[in-house]
Legacy VTK file of the C-alpha trace (Angstrom):
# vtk DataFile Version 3.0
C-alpha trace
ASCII
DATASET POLYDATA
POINTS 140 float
-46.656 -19.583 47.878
-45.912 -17.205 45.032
-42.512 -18.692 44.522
-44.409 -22.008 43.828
-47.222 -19.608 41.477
-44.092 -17.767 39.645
-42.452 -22.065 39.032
-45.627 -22.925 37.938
-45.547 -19.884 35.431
-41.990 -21.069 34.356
-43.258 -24.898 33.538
-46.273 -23.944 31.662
-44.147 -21.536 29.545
-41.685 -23.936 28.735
-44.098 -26.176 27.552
-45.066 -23.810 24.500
-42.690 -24.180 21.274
-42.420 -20.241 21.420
-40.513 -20.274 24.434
-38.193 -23.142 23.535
-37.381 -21.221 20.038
-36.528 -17.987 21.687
-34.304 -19.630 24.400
-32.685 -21.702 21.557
-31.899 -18.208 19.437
-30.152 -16.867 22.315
-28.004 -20.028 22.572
-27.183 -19.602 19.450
-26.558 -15.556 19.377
-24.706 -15.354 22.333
-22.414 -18.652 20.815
-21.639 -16.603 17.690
-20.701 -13.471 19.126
-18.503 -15.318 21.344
-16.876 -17.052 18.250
-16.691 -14.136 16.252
-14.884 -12.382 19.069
-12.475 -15.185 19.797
-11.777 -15.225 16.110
-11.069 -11.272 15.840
-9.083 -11.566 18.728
-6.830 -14.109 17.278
-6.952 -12.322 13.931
-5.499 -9.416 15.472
-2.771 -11.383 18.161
-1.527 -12.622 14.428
-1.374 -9.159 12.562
0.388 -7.294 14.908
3.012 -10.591 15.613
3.322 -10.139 11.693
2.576 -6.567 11.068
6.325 -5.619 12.530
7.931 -7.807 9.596
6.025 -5.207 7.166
6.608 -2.008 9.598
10.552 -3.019 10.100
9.843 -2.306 13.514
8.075 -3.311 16.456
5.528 -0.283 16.277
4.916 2.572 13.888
4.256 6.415 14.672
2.254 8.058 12.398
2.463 12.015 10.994
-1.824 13.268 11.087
-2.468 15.820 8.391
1.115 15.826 6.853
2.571 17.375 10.740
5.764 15.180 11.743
5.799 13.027 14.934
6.902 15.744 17.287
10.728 15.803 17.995
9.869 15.434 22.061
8.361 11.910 21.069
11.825 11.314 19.509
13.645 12.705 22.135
12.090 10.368 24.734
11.682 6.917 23.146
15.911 7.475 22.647
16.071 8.116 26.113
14.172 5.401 27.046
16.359 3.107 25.090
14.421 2.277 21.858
15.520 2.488 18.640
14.439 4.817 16.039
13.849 5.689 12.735
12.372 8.038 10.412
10.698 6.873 6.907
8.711 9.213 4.743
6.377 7.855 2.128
4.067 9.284 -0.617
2.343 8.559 -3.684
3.241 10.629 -7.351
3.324 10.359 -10.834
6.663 10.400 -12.429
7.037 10.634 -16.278
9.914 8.782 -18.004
9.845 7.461 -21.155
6.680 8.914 -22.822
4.407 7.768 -20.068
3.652 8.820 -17.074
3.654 6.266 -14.365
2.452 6.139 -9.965
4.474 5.259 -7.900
5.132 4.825 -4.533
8.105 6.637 -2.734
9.973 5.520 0.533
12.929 7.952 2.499
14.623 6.061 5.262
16.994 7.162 7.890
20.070 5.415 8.097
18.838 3.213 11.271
16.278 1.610 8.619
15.051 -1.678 9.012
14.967 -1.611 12.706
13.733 -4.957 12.903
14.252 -8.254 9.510
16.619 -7.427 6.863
16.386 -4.796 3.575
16.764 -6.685 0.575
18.908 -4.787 -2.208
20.527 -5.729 -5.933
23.912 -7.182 -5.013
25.328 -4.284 -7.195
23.779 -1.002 -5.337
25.677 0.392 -2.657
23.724 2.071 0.120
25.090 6.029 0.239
23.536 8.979 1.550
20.677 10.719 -1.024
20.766 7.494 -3.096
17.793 6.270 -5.144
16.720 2.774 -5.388
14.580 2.396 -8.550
11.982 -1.314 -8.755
12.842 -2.938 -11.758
9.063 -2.531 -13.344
9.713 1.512 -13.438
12.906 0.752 -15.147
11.078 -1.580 -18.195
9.030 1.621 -19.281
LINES 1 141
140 0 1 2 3 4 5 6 7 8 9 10 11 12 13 14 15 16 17 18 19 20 21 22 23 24 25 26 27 28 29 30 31 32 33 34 35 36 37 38 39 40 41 42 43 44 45 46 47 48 49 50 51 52 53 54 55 56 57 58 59 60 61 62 63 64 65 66 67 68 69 70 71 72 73 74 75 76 77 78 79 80 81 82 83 84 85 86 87 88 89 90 91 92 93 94 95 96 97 98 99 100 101 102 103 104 105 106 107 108 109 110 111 112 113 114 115 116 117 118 119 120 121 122 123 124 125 126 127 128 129 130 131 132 133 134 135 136 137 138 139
């Protein structure tokens, strides 16, 4: 008997617009988070497939607060079998030819790119404590 009261309930509530407005919302809600997920999931499945051409590697360690990656983190990935690197980079002003201009500055370790291909001038010749200068620094 109060199964039939609480059906009753349900048919006489779905019969007001109000109901029928909220239900549709949530269709509607729960529809576009599920996109929106789906979507940053594929967004992200596509950066990291493509994030390795722009890392030259297949993942990246990171220094926090200017400290190294410690040298036991090196120690075991090698022993593991990866390969490794080591690339320092920074932003700083450099002065040359009256102005002052920012740049951005890369050191690699010899095993640099671990993964696609470095693309040099024809003419410069890879040697230790070699500097590779971009042509727009070299127009000031």
């Amino acid at each position: 008997m109060a199964a039939a009261k609480k059906l009753m309930s349900v048919r006489r509530d779905w019969r007001e617009r109000d109901v029928r407005v909220v239900l549709a919302a949530l269709i509607i809600a729960v529809a576009t988070v599920a996109t929106i997920a789906l979507f940053a999931s594929q967004l992200q499945r596509t950066l990291v497939s493509s994030a390795s051409s722009f890392l030259a590697a297949d993942r990246q360690l990171e220094a926090e607060n200017g400290r190294p990656v410690p040298e036991r983190w090196i120690t075991e990935a090698m022993e593991r079998g990866l390969e490794t690197g080591r690339m320092v980079e920074f932003s700083t002003m450099v002065f040359g030819s009256d102005a002052f201009q920012l740049v951005s500055v890369k050191a690699v370790s010899n095993e640099y790119p671990l993964r696609g291909e470095l693309e040099i001038p024809l003419d410069f010749e890879f040697t230790a404590q070699r500097v590779l200068i971009a042509d727009s620094l070299n127009r000031h």
